[in-house]
PDB file of N, CA, C, O and CB in Angstrom:
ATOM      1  N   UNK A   1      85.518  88.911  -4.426  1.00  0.00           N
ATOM      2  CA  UNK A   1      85.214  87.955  -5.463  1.00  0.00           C
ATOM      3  C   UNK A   1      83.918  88.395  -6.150  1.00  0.00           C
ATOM      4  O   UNK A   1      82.892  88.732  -5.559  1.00  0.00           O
ATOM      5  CB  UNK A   1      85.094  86.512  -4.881  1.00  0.00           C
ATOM      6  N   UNK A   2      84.137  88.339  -7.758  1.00  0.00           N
ATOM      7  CA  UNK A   2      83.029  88.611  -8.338  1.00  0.00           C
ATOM      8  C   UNK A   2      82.190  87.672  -8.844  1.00  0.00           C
ATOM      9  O   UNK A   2      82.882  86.875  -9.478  1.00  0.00           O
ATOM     10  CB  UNK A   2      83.252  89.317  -9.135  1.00  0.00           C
ATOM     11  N   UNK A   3      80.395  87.196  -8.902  1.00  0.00           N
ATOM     12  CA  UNK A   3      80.187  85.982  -9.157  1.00  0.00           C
ATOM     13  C   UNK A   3      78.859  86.320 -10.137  1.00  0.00           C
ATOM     14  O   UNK A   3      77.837  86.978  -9.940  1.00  0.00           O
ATOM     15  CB  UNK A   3      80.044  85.031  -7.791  1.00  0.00           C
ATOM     16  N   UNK A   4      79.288  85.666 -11.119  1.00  0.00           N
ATOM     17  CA  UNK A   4      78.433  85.736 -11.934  1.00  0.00           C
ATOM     18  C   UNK A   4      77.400  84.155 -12.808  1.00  0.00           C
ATOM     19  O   UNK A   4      77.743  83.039 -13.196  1.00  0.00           O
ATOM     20  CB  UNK A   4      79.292  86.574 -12.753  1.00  0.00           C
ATOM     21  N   UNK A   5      75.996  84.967 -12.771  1.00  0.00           N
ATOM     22  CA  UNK A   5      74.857  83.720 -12.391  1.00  0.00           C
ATOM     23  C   UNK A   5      75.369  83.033 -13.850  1.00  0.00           C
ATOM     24  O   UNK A   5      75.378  83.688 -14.892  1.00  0.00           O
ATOM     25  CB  UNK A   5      72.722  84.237 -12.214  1.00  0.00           C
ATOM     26  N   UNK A   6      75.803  81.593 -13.772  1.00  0.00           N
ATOM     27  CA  UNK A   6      75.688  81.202 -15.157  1.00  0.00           C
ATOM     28  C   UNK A   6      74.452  79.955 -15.339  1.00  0.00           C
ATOM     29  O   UNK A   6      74.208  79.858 -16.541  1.00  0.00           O
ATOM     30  CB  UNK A   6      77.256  80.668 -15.646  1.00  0.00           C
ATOM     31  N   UNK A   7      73.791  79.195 -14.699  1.00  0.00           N
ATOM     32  CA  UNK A   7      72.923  78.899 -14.622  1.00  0.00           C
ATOM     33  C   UNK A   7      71.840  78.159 -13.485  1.00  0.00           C
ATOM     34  O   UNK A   7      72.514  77.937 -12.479  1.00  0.00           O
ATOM     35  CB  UNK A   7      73.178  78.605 -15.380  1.00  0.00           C
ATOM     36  N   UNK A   8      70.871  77.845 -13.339  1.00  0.00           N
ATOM     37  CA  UNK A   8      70.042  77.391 -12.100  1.00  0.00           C
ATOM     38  C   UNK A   8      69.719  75.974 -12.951  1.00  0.00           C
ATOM     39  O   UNK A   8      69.531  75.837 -14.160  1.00  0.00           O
ATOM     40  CB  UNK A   8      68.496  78.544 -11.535  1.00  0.00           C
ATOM     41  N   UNK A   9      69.723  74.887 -11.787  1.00  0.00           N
ATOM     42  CA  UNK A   9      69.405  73.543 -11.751  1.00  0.00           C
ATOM     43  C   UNK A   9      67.985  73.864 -12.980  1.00  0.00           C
ATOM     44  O   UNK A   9      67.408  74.950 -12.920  1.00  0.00           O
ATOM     45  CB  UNK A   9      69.036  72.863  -9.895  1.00  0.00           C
ATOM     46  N   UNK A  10      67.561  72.815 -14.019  1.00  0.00           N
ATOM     47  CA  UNK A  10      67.061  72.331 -15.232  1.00  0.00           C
ATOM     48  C   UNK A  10      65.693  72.303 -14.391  1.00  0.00           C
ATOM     49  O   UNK A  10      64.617  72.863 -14.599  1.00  0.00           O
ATOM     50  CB  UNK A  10      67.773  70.859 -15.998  1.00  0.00           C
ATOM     51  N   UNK A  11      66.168  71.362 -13.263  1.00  0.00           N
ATOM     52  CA  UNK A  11      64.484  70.515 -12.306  1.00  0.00           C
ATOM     53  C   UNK A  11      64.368  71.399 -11.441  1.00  0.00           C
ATOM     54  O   UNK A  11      63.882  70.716 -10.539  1.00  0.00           O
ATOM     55  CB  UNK A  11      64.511  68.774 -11.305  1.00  0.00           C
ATOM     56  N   UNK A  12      64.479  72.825 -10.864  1.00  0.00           N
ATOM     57  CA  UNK A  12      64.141  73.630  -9.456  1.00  0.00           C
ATOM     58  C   UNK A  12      62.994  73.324  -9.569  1.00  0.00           C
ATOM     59  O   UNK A  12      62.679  72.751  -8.526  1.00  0.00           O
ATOM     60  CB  UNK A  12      64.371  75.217  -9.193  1.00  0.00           C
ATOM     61  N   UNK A  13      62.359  73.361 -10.085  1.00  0.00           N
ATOM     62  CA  UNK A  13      60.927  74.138 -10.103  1.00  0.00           C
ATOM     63  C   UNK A  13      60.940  75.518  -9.897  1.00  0.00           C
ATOM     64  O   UNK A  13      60.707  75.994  -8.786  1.00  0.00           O
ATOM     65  CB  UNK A  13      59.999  73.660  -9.067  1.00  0.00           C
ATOM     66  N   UNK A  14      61.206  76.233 -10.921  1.00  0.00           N
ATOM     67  CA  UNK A  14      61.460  77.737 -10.626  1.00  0.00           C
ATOM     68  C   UNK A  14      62.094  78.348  -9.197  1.00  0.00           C
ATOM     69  O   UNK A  14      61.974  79.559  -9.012  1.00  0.00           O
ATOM     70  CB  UNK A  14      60.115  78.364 -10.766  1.00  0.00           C
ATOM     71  N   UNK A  15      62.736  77.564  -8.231  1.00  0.00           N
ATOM     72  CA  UNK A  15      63.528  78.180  -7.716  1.00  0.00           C
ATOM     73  C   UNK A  15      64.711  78.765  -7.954  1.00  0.00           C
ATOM     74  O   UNK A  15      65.118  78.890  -9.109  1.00  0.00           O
ATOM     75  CB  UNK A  15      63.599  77.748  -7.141  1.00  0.00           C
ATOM     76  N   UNK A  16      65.346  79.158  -6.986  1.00  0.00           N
ATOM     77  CA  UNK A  16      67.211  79.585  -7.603  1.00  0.00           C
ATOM     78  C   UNK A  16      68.417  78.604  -6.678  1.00  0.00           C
ATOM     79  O   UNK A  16      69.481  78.982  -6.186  1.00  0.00           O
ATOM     80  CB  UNK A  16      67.740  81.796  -7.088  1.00  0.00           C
ATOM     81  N   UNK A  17      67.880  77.437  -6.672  1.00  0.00           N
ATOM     82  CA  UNK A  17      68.573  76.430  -6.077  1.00  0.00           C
ATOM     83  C   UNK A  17      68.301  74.933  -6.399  1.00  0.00           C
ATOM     84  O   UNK A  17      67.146  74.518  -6.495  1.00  0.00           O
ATOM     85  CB  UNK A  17      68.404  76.632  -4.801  1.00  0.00           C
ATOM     86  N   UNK A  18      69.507  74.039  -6.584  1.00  0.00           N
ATOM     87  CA  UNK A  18      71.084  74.851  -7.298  1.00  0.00           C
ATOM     88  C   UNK A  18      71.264  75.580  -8.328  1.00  0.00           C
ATOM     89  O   UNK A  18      70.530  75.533  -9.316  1.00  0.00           O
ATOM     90  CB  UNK A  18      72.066  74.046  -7.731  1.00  0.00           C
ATOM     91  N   UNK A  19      72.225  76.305  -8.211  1.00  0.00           N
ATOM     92  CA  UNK A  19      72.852  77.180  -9.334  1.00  0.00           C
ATOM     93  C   UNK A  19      74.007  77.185  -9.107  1.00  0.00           C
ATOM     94  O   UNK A  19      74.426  77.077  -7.954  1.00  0.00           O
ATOM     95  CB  UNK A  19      72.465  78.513  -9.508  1.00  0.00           C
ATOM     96  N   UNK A  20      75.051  77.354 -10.492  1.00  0.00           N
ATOM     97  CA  UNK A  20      76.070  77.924 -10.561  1.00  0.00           C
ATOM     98  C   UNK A  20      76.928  78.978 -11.099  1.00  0.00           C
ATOM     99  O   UNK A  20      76.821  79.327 -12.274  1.00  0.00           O
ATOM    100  CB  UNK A  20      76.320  77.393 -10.650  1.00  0.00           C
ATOM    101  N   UNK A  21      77.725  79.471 -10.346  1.00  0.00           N
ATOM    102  CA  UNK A  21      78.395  80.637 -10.682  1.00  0.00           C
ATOM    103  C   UNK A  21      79.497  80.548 -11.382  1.00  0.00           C
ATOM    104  O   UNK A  21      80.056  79.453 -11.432  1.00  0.00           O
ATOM    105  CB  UNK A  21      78.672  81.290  -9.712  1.00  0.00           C
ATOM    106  N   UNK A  22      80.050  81.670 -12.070  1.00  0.00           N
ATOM    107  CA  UNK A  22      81.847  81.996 -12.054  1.00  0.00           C
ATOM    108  C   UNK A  22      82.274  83.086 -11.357  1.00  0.00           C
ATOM    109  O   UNK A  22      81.593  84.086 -11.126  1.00  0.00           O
ATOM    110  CB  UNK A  22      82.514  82.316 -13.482  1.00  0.00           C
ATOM    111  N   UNK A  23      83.357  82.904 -11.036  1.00  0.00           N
ATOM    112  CA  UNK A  23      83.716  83.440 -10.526  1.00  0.00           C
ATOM    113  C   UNK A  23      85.117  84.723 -11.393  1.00  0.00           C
ATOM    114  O   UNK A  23      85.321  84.665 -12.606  1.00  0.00           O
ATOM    115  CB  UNK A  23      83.815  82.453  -9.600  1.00  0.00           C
ATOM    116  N   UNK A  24      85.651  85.432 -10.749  1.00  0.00           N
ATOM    117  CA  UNK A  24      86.661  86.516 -11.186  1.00  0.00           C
ATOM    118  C   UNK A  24      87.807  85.767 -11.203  1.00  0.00           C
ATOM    119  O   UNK A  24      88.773  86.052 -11.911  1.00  0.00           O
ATOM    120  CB  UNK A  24      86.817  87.820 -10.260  1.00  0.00           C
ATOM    121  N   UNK A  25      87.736  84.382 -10.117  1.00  0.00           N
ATOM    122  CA  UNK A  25      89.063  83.863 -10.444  1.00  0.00           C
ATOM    123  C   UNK A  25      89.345  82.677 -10.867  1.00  0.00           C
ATOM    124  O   UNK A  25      89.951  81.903 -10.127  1.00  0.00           O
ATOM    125  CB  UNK A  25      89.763  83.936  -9.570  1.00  0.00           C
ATOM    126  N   UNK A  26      89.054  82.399 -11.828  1.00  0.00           N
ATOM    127  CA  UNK A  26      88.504  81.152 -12.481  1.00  0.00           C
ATOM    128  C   UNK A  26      88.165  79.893 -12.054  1.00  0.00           C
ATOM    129  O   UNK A  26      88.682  78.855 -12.466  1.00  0.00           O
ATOM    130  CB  UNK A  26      89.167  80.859 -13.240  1.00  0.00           C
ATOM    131  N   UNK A  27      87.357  79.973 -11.286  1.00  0.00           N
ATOM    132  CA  UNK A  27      86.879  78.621 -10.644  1.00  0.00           C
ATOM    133  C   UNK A  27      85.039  79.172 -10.185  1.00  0.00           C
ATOM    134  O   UNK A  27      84.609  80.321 -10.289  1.00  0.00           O
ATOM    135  CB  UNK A  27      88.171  78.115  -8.924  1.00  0.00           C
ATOM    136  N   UNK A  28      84.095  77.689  -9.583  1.00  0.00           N
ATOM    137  CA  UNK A  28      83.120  77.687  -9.974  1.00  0.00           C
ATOM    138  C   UNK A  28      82.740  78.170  -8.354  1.00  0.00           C
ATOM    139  O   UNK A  28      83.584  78.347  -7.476  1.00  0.00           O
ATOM    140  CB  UNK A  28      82.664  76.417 -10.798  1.00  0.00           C
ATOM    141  N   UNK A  29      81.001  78.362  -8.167  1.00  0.00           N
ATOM    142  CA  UNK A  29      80.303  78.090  -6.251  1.00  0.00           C
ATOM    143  C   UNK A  29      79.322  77.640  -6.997  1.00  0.00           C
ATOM    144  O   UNK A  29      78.887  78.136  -8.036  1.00  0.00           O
ATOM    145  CB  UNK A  29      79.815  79.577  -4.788  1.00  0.00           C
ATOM    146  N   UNK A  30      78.950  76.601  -6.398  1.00  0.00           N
ATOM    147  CA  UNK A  30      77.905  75.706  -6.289  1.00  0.00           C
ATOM    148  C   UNK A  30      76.979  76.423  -5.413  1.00  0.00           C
ATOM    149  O   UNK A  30      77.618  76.853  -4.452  1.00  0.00           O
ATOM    150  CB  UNK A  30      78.314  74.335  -5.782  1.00  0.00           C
ATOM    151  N   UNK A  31      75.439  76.805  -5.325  1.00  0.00           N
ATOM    152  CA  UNK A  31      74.732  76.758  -4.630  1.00  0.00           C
ATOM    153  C   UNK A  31      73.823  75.735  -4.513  1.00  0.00           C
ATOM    154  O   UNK A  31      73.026  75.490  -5.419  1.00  0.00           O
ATOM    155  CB  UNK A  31      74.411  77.604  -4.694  1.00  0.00           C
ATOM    156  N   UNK A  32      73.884  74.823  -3.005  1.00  0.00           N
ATOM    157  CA  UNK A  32      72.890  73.942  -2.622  1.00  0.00           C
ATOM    158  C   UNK A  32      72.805  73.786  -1.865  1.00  0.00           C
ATOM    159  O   UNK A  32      73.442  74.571  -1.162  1.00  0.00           O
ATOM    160  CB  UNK A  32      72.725  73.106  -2.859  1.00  0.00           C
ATOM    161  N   UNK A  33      72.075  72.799  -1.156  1.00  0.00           N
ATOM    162  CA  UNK A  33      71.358  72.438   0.322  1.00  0.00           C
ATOM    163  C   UNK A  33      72.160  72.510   1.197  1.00  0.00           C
ATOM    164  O   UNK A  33      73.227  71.987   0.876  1.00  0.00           O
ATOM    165  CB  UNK A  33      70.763  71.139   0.550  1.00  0.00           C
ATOM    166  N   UNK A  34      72.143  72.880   2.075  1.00  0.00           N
ATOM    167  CA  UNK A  34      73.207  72.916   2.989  1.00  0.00           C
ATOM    168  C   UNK A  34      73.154  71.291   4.254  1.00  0.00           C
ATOM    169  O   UNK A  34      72.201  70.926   4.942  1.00  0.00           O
ATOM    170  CB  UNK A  34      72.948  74.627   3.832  1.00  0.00           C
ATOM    171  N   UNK A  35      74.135  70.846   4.171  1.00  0.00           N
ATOM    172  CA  UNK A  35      74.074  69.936   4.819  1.00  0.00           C
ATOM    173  C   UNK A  35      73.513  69.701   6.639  1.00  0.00           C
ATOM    174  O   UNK A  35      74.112  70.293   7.537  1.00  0.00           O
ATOM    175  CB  UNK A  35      75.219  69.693   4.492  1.00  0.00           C
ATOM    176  N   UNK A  36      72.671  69.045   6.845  1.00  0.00           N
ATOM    177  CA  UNK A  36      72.267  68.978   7.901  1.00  0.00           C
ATOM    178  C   UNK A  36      73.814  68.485   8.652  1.00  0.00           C
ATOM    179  O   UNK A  36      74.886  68.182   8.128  1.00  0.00           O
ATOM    180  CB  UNK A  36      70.927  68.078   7.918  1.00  0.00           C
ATOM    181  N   UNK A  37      73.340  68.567  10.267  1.00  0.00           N
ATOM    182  CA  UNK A  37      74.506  68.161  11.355  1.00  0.00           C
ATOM    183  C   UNK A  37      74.859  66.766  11.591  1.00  0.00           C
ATOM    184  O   UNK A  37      75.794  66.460  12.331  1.00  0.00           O
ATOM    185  CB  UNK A  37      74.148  68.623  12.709  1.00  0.00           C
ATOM    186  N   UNK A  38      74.104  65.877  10.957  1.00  0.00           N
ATOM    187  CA  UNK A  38      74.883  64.188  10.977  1.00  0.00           C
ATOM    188  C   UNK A  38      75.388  64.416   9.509  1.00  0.00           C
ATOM    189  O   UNK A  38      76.571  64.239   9.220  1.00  0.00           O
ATOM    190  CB  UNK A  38      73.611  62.434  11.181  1.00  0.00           C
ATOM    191  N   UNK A  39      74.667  64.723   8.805  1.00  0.00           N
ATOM    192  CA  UNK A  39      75.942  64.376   7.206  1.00  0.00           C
ATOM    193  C   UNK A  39      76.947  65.137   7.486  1.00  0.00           C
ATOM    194  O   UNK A  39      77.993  64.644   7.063  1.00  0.00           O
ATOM    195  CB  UNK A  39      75.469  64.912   5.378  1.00  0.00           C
ATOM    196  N   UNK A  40      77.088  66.139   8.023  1.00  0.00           N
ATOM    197  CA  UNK A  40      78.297  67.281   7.792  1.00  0.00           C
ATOM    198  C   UNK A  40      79.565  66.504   9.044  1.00  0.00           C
ATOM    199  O   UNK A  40      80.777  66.536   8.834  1.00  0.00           O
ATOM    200  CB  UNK A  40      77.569  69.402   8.374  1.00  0.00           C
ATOM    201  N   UNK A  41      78.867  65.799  10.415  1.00  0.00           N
ATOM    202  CA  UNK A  41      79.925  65.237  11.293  1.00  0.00           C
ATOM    203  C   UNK A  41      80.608  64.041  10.379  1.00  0.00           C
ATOM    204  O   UNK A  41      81.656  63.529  10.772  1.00  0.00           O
ATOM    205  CB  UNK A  41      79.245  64.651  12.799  1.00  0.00           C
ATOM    206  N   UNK A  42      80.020  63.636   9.218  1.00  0.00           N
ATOM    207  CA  UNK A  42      80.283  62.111   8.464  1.00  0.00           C
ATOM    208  C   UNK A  42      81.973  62.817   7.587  1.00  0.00           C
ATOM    209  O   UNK A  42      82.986  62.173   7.317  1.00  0.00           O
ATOM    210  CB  UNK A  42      78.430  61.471   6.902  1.00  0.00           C
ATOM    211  N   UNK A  43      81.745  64.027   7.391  1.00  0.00           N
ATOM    212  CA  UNK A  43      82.947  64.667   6.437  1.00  0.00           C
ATOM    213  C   UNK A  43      83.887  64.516   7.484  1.00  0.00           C
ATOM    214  O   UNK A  43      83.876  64.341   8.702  1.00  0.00           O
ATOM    215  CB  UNK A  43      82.815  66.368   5.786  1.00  0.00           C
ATOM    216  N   UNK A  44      85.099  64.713   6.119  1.00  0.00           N
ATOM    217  CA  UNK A  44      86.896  64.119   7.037  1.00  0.00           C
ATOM    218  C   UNK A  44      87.012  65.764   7.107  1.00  0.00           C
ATOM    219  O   UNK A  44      86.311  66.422   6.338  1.00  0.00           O
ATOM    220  CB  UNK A  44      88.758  62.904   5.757  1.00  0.00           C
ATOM    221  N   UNK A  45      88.055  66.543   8.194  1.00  0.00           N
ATOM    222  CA  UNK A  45      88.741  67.815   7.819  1.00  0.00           C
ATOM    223  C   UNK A  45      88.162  68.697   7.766  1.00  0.00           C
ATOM    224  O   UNK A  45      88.831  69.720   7.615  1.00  0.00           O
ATOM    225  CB  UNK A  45      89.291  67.912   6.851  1.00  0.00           C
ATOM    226  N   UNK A  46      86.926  68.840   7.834  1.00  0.00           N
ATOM    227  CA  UNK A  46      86.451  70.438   7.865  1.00  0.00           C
ATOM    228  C   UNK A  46      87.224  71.658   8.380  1.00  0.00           C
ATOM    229  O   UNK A  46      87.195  71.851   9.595  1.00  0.00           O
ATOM    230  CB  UNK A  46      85.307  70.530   8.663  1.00  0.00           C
ATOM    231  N   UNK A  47      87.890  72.477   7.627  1.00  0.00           N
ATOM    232  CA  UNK A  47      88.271  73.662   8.017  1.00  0.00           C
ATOM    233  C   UNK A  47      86.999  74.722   8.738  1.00  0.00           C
ATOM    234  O   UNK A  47      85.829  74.674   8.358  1.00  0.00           O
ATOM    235  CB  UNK A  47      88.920  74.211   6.736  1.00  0.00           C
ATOM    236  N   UNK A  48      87.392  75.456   9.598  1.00  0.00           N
ATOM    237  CA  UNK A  48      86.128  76.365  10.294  1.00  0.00           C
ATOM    238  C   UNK A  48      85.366  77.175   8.946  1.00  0.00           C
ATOM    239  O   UNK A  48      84.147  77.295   8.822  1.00  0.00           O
ATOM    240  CB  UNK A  48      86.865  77.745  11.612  1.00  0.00           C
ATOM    241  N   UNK A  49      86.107  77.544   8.260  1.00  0.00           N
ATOM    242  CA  UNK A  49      85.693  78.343   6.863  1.00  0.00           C
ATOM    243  C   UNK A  49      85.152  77.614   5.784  1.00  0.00           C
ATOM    244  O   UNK A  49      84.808  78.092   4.703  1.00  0.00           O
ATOM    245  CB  UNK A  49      86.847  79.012   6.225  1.00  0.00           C
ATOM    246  N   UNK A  50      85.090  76.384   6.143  1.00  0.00           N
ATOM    247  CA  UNK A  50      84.511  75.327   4.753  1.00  0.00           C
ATOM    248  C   UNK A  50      83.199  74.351   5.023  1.00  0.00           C
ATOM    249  O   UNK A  50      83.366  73.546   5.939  1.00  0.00           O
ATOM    250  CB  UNK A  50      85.849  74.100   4.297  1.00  0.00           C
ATOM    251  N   UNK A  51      81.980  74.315   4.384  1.00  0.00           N
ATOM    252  CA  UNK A  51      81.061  73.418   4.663  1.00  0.00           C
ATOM    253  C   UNK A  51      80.666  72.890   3.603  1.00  0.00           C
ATOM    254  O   UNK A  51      81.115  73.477   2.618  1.00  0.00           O
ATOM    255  CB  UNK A  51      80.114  73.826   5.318  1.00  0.00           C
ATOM    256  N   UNK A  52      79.895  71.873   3.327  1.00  0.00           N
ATOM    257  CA  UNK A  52      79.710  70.969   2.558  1.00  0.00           C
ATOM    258  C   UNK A  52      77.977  71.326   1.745  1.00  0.00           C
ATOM    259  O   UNK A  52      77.114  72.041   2.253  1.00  0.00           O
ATOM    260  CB  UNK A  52      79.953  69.574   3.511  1.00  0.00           C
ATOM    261  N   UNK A  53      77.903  70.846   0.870  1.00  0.00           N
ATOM    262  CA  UNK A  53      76.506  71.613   0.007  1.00  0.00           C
ATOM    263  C   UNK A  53      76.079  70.061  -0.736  1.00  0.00           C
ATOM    264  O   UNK A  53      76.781  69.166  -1.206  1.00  0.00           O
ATOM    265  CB  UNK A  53      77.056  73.278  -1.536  1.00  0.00           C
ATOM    266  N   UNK A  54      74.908  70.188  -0.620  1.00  0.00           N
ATOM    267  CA  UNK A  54      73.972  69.138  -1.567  1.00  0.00           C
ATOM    268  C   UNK A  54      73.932  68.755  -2.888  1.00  0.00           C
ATOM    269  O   UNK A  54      72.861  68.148  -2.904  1.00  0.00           O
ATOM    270  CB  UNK A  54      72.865  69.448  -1.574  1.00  0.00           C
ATOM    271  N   UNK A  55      74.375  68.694  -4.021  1.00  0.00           N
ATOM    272  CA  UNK A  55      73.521  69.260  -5.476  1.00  0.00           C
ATOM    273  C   UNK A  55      73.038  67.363  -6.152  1.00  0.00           C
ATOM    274  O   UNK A  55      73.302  66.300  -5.590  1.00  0.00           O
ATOM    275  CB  UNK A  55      75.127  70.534  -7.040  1.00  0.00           C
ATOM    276  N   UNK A  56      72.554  67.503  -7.017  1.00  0.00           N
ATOM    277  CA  UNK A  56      72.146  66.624  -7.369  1.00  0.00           C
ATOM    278  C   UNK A  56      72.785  66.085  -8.271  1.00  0.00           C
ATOM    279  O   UNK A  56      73.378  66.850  -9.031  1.00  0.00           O
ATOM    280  CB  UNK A  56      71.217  66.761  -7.537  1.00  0.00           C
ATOM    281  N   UNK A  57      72.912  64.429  -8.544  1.00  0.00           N
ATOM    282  CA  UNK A  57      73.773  64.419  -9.779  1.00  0.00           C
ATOM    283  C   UNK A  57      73.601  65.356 -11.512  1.00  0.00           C
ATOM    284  O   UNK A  57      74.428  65.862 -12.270  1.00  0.00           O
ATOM    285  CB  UNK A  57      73.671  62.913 -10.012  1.00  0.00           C
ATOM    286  N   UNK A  58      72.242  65.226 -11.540  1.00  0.00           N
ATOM    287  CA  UNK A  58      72.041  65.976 -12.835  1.00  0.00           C
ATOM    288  C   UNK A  58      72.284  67.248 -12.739  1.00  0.00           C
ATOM    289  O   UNK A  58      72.069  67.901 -13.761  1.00  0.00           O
ATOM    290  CB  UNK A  58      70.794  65.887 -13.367  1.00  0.00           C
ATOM    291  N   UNK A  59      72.729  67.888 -11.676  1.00  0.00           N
ATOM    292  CA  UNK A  59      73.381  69.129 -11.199  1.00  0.00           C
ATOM    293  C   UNK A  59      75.070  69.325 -11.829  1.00  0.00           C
ATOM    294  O   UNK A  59      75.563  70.323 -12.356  1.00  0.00           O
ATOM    295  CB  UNK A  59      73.348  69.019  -9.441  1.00  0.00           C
ATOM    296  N   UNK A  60      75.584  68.224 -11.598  1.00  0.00           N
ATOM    297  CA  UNK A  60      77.006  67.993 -11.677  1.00  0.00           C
ATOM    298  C   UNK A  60      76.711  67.336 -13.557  1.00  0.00           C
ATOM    299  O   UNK A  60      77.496  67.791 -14.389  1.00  0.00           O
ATOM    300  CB  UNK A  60      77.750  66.646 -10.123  1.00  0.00           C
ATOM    301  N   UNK A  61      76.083  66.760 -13.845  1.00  0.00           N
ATOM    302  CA  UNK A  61      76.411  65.923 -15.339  1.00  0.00           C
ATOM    303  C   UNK A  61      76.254  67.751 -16.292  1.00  0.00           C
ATOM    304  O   UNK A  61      77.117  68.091 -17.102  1.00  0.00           O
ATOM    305  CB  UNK A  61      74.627  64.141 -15.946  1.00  0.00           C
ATOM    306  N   UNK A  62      74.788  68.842 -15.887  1.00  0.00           N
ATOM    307  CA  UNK A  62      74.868  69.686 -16.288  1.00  0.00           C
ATOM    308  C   UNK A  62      76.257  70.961 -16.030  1.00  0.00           C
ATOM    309  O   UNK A  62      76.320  72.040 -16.619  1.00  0.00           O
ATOM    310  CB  UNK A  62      73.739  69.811 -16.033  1.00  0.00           C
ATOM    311  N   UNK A  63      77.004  70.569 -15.257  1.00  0.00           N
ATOM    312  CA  UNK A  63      78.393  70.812 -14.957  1.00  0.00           C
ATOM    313  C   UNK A  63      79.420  70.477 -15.803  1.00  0.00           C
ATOM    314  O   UNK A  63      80.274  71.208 -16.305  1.00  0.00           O
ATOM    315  CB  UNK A  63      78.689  70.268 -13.912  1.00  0.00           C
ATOM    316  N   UNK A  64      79.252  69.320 -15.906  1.00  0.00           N
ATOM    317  CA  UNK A  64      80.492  68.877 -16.933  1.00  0.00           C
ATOM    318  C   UNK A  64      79.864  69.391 -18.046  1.00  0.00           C
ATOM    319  O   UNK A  64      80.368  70.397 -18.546  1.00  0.00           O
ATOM    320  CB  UNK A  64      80.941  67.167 -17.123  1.00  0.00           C
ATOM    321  N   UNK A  65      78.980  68.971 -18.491  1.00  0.00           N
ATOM    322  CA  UNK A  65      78.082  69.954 -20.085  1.00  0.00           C
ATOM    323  C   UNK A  65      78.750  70.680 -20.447  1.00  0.00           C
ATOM    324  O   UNK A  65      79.402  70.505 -21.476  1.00  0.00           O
ATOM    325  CB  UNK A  65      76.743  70.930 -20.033  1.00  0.00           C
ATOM    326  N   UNK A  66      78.843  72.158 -19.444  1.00  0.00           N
ATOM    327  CA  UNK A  66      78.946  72.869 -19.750  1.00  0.00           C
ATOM    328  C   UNK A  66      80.646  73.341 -20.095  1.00  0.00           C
ATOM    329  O   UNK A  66      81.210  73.925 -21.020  1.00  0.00           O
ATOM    330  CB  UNK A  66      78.144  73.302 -19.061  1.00  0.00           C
ATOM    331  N   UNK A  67      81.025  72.784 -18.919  1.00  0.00           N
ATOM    332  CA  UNK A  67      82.446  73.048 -18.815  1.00  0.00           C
ATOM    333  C   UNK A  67      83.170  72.489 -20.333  1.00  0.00           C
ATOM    334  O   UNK A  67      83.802  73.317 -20.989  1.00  0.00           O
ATOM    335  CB  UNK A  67      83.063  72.198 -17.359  1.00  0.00           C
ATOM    336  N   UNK A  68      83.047  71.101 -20.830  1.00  0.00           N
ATOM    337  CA  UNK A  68      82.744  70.496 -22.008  1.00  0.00           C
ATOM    338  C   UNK A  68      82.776  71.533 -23.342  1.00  0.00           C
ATOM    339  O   UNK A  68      83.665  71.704 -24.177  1.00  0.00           O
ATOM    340  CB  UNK A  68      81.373  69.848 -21.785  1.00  0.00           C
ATOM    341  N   UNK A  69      81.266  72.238 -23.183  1.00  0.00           N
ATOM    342  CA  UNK A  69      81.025  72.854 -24.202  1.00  0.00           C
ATOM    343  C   UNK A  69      82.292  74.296 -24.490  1.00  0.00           C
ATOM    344  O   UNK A  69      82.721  74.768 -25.543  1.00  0.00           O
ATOM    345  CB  UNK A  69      79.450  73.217 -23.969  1.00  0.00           C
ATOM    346  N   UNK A  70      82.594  74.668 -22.964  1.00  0.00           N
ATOM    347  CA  UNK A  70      83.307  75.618 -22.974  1.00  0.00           C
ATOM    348  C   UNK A  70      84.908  75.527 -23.700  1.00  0.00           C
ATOM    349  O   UNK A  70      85.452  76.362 -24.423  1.00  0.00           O
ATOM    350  CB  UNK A  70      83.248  75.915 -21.663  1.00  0.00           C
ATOM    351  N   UNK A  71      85.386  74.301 -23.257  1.00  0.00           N
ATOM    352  CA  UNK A  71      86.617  73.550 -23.992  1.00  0.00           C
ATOM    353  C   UNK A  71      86.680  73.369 -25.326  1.00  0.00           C
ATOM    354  O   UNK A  71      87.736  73.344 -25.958  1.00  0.00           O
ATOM    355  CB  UNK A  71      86.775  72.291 -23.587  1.00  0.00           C
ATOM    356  N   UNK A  72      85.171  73.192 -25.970  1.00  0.00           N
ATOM    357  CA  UNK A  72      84.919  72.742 -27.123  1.00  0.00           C
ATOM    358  C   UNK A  72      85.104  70.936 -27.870  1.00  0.00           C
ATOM    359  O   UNK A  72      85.397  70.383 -28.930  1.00  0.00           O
ATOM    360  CB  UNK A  72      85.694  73.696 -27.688  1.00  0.00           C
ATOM    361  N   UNK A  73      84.707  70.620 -26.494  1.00  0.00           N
ATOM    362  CA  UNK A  73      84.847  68.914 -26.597  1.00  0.00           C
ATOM    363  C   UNK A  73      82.923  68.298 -26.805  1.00  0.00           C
ATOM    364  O   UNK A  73      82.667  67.098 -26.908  1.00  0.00           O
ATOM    365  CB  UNK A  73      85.796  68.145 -24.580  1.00  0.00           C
TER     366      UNK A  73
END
């Protein structure tokens, strides 16, 4: 999989977390906090290969933005 940086959270404070990617196969990775061991036991189904990530809402509203802008809506 190829992933390419399309942007870092507005509020980091100059970190590189969150950010999001694209990917080669058209879908997104979220980078964020990684969930501590009581929020992550609170999730239904965890597959061994799947864990759960933090982001903030203004993380996700700058998500739809974009996706939005990309549609041309």
């Amino acid at each position: 999989m190829q992933l390419t940086h399309l942007f870092t959270w507005k509020n980091s404070g100059g970190g590189n977390c969150p950010a999001v990617y694209a990917t080669d196969r058209d879908s997104l990775v979220v980078q964020g906090y990684t969930l501590g061991t009581d929020a992550a036991a609170q999730m239904v189904n965890v597959a061994a290969n799947e864990s759960g990530i933090e982001i903030p809402y203004t993380l996700a509203e700058q998500i739809a933005d974009m996706v939005n802008a990309r549609r041309g809506q």
